[in-house]
C-alpha positions as CSV (number, residue, x, y, z in Angstrom):
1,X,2.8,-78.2,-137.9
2,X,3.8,-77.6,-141.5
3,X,2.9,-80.9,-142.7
4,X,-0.5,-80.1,-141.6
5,X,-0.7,-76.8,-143.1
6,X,0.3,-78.4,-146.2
7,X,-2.2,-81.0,-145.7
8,X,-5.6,-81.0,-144.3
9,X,-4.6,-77.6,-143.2
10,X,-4.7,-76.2,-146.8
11,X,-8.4,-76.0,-147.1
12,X,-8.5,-72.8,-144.8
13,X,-6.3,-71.0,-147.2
14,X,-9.6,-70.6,-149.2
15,X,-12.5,-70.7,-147.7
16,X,-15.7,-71.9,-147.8
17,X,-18.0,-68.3,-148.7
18,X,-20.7,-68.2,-146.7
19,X,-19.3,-70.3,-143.8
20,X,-18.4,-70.2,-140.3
21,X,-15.0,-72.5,-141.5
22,X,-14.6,-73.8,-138.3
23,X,-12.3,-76.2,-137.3
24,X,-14.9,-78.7,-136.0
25,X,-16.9,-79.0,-139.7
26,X,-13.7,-80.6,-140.8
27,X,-12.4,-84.3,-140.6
28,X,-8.8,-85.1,-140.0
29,X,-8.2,-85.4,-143.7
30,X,-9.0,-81.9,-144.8
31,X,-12.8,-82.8,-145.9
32,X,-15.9,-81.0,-145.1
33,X,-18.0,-83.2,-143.1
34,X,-21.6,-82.0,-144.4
35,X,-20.3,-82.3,-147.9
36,X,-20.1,-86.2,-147.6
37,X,-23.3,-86.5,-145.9
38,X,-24.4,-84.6,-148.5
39,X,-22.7,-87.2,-151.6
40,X,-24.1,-90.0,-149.8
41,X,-27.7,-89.1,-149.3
42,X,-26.9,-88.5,-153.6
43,X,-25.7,-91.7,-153.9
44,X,-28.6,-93.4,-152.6
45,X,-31.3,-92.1,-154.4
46,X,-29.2,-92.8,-157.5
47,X,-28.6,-95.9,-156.9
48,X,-32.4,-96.9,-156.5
49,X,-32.9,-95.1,-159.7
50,X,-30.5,-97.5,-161.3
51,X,-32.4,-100.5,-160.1
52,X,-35.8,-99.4,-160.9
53,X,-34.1,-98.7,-164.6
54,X,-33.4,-102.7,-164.6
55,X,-35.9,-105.3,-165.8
56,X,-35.8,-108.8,-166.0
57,X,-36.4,-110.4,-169.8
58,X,-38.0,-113.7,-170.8
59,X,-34.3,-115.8,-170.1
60,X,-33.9,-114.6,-166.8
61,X,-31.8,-112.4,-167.2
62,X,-31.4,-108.3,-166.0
63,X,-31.5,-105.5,-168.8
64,X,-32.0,-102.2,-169.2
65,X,-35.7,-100.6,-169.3
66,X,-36.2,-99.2,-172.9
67,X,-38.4,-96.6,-172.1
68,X,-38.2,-92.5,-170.8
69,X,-36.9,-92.9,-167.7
70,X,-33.7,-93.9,-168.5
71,X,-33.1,-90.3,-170.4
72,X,-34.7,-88.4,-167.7
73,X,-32.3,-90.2,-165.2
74,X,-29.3,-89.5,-167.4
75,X,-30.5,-85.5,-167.3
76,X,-31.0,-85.2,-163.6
77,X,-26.7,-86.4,-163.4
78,X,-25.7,-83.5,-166.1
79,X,-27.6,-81.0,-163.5
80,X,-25.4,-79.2,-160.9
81,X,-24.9,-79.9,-157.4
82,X,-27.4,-78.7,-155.0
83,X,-25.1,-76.2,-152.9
84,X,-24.2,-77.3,-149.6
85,X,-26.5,-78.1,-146.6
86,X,-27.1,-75.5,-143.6
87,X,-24.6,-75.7,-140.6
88,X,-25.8,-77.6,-137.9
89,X,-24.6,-77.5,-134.3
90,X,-21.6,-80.0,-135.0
91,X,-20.1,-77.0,-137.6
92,X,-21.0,-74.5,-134.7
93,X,-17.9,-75.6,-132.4
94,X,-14.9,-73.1,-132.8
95,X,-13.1,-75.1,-130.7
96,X,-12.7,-78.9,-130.9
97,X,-11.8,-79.5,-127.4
98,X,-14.9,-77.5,-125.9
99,X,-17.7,-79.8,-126.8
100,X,-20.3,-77.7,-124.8
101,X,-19.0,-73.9,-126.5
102,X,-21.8,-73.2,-129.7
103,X,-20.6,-70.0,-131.6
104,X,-24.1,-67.8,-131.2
105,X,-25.9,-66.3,-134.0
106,X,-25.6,-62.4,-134.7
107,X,-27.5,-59.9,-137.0
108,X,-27.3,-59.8,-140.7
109,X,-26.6,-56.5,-141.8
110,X,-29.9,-56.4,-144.0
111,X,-31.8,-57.4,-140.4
112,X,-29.6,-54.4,-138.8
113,X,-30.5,-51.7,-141.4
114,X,-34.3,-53.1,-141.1
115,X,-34.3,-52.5,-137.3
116,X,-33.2,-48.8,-138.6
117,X,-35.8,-48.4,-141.0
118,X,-38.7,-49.7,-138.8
119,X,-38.0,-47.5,-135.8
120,X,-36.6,-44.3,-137.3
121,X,-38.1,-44.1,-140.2
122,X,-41.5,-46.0,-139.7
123,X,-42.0,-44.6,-136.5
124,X,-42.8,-47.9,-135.0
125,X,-41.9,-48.9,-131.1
126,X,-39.2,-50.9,-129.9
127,X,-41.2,-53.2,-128.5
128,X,-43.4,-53.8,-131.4
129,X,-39.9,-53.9,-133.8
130,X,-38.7,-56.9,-131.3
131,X,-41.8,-59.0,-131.2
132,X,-42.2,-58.7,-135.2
133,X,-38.2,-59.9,-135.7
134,X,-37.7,-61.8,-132.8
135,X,-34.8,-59.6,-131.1
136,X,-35.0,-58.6,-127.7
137,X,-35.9,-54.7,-127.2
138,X,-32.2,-54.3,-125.3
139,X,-30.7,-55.1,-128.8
140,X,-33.2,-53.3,-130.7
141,X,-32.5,-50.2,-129.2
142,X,-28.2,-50.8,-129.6
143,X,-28.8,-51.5,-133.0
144,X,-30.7,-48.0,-133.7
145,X,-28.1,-46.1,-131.8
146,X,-25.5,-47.9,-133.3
147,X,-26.1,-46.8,-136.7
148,X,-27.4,-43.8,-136.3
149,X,-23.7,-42.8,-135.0
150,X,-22.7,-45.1,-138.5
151,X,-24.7,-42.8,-140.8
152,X,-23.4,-39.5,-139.0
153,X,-20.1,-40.2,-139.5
154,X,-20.9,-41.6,-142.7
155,X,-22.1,-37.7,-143.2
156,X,-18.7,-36.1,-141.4
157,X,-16.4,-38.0,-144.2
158,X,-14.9,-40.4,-140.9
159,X,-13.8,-43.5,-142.0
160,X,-15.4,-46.7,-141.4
161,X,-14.2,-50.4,-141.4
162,X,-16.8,-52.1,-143.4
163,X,-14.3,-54.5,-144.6
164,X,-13.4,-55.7,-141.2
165,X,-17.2,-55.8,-140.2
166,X,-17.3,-58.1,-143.5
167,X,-14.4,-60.3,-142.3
168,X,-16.0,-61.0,-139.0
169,X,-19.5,-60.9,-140.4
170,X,-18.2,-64.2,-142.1
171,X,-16.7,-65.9,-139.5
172,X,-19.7,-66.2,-137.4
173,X,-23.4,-67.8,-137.9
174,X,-25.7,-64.7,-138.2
175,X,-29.4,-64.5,-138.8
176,X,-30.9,-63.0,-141.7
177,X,-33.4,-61.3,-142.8
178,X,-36.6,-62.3,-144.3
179,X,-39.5,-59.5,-144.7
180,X,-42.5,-61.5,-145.4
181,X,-41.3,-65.0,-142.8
182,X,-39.2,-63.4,-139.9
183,X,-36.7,-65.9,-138.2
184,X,-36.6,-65.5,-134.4
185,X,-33.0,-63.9,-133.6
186,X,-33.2,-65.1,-129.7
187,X,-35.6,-65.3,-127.0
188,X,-37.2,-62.1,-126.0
189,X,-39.8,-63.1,-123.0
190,X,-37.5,-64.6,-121.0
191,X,-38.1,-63.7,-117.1
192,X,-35.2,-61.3,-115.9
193,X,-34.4,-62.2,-111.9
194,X,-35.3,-59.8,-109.7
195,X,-33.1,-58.6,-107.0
196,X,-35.3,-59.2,-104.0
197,X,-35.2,-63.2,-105.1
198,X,-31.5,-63.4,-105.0
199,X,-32.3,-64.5,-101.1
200,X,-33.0,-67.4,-99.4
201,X,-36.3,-66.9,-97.6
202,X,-38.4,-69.7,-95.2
203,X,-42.1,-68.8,-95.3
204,X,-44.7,-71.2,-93.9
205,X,-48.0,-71.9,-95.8
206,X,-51.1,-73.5,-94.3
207,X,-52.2,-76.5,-96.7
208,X,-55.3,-75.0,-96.7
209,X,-54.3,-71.7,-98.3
210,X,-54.5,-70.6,-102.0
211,X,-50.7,-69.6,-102.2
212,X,-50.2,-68.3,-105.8
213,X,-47.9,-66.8,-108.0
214,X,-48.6,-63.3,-106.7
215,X,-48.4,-64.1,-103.0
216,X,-45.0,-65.8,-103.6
217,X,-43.6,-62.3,-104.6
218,X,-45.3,-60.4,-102.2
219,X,-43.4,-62.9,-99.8
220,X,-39.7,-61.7,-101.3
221,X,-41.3,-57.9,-101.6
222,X,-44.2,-56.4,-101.1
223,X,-43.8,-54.4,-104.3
224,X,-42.8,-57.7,-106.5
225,X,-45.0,-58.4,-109.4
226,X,-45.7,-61.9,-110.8
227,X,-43.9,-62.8,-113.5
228,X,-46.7,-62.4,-116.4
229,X,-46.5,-58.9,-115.3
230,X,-42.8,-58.2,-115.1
231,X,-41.6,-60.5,-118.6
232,X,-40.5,-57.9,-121.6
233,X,-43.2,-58.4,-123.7
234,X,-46.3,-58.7,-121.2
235,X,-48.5,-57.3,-124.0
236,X,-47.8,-61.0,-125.7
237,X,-49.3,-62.5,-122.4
238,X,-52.2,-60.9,-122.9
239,X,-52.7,-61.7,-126.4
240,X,-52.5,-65.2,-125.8
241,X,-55.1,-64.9,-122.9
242,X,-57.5,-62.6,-125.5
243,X,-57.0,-66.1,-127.4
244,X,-58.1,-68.4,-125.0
245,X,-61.1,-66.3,-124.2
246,X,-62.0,-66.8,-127.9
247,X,-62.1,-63.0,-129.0
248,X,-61.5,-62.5,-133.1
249,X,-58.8,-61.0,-134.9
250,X,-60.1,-58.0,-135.2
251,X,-61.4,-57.5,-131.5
252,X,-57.6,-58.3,-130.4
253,X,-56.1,-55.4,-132.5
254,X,-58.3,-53.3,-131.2
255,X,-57.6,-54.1,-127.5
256,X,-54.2,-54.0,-127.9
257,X,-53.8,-50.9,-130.0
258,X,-56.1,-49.3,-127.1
259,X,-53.5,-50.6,-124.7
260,X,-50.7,-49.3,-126.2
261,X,-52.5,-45.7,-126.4
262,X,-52.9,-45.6,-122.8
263,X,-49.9,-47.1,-122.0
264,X,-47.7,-44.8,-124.4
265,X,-49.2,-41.7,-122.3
266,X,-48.6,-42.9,-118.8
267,X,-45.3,-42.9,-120.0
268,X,-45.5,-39.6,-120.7
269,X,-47.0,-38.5,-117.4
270,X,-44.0,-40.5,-115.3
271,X,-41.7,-38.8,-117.4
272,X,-42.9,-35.5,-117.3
273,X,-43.1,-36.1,-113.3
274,X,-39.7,-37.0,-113.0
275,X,-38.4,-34.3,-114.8
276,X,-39.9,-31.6,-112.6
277,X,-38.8,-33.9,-109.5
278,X,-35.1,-33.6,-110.8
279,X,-35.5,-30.1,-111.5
280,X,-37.0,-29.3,-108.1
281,X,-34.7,-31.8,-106.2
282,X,-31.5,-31.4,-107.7
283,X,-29.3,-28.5,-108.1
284,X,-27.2,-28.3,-110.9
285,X,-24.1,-26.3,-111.6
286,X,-22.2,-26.0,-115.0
287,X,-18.8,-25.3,-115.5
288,X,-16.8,-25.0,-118.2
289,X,-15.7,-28.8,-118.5
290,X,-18.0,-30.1,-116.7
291,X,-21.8,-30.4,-114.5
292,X,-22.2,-30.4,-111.2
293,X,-25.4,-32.3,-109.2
294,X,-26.3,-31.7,-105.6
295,X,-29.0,-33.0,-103.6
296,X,-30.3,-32.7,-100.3
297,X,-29.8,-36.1,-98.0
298,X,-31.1,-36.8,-94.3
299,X,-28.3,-39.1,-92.6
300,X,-32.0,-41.1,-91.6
301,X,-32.6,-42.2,-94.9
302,X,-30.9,-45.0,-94.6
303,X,-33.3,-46.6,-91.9
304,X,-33.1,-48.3,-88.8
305,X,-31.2,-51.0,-90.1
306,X,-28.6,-48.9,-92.5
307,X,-29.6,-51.2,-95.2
308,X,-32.3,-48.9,-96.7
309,X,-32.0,-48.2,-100.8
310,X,-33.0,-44.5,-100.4
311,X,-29.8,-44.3,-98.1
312,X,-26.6,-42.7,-99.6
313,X,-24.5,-45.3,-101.1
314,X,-27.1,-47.5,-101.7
315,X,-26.5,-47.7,-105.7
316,X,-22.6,-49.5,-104.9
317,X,-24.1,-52.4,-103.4
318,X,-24.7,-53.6,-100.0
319,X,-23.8,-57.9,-99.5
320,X,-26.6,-60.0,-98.6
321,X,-27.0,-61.4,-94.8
322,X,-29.0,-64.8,-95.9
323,X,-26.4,-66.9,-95.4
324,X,-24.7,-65.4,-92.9
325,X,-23.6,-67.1,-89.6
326,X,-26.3,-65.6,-86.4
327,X,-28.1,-63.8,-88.6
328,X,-32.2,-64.6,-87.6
329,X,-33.6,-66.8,-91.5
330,X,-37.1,-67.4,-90.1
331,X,-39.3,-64.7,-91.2
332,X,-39.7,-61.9,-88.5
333,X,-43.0,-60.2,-89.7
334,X,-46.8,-61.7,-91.5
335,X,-47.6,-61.3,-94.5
């Protein structure tokens, strides 16, 4: 162990700024992988300079051009070294033994304080804030909360580890931030699974039916939505179709921005609705350490089967009969 540590092992006691410094972006002898590729592609290119710098005279023999390019060649050498190349996946791989593991990319602190800036401060959405930067609007909203606690106790005088946040900002691969070109974080329209497809269901189709997307969820529940209507960022969907049907620019913003009015206050109505549900509904009771909540339950509610989700209980979980030994898996009602 110490004559590694004294060996190849040495590099780690300083390293690399701006890199991850895994284990995996080193060979066996200490050297940075990238860093050769890197001198070789340089050798290459020097070493066709040096033979287009070589003529051949009236004997036959190879020389040296006399002309400019020999000086220009010999001031591209004095220049300094480009700095190193990007990590690729290879550098990526914490550990060497786990060839499938990829250390995942997390926010710059200048992309962080953006997110802060464009919600709070511009007043823009979440939703539009993750479609412009490429973060999905979960994160979005954990990064404003996040540091709006960070500047409050920034404001009470509590400490805060910025150094630490530094240290492990520097181990691992993070995205920055570019205002005018931003670089997509992660995927943020990816389809989450809903809960009545978790099942195994056998529904027969005539051939001659137009089964679609739509029917397929209706199949699982009645309720279900396709998935261009349940992604994050359906309002993307819809641009793209706006595309297709060849409306301008201009025309697009409008629809959308129109969309986003309307949709902004049915928001507000379901809220408000549910508020005056609660209130109505539930009974509270404060105390002096805590809040008490009561609310009315029929022992029907859970249906004829016990299974129902407006029963009480329903919120811990109930397992799944789909695979279930005597349990009936044809379908028992038509759609």
């Amino acid at each position: 162990m110490f004559r590694w540590l004294n060996g190849p092992g040495s590099v780690f006691r300083h390293p690399v700024p701006g890199s991850t410094n895994y284990l995996n972006a080193y060979d066996r002898y200490g050297g940075l992988v990238r860093a050769k590729v890197r001198s070789l592609e340089k050798k290459e290119p020097e070493k066709k300079e040096e033979d287009e710098d070589k003529e051949v005279d009236e004997d036959g023999e190879t020389v040296p051009k006399r002309t400019q390019k020999v000086k220009e060649a010999r001031i591209q050498k004095t220049k300094d070294a480009p700095p190193l190349p990007k990590e690729n996946t290879e550098d990526l791989m914490p550990f060497p033994m786990n060839r499938q593991f990829r250390s995942q990319h997390v926010l710059s602190e200048e992309l962080k304080d953006a997110i802060y800036e464009m919600v709070l401060v511009d007043g823009k959405s979440v939703r539009n804030v993750s479609a412009v930067l490429g973060v999905a609007m979960d994160r979005v909203g954990a990064v404003v909360r996040l540091k709006a606690l960070e500047k409050e106790w920034e404001k009470e005088g509590r400490p805060i580890a910025f150094s630490y946040a530094k240290a492990v900002l520097g181990m691992l691969p993070s995205t920055p931030y570019v205002p005018n070109d931003p670089i997509t974080h992660e995927s943020i329209n990816d389809l989450p699974v809903h809960r009545a497809t978790r099942t195994q269901i056998f529904h027969p189709v005539s051939e001659s039916r137009h089964f679609t997307r739509r029917d397929a969820g209706t199949v699982f529940d009645r309720g279900l939505k396709p998935a261009e209507d349940r992604v994050p960022h359906t309002e993307l969907v819809q641009l793209q179709k706006w595309r297709h049907e060849g409306k301008i620019k201009d025309e697009r913003i409008r629809l959308q921005r129109e969309k986003e009015a309307k949709g902004a206050q049915s928001r507000k109505v379901l809220e408000r609705k549910s508020k005056e549900k609660e209130a109505r509904e539930i009974k509270k009771v404060e105390t002096e350490r805590s809040e008490f909540r009561f609310q009315d339950t029929r022992v029907e509610s859970v249906g004829p089967t016990g299974r129902s989700k407006e029963g009480v209980g329903a919120r811990y979980g109930i397992p799944y009969q789909d695979r279930k030994k005597g349990q009936i898996k044809i379908p028992r009602r038509v759609t």
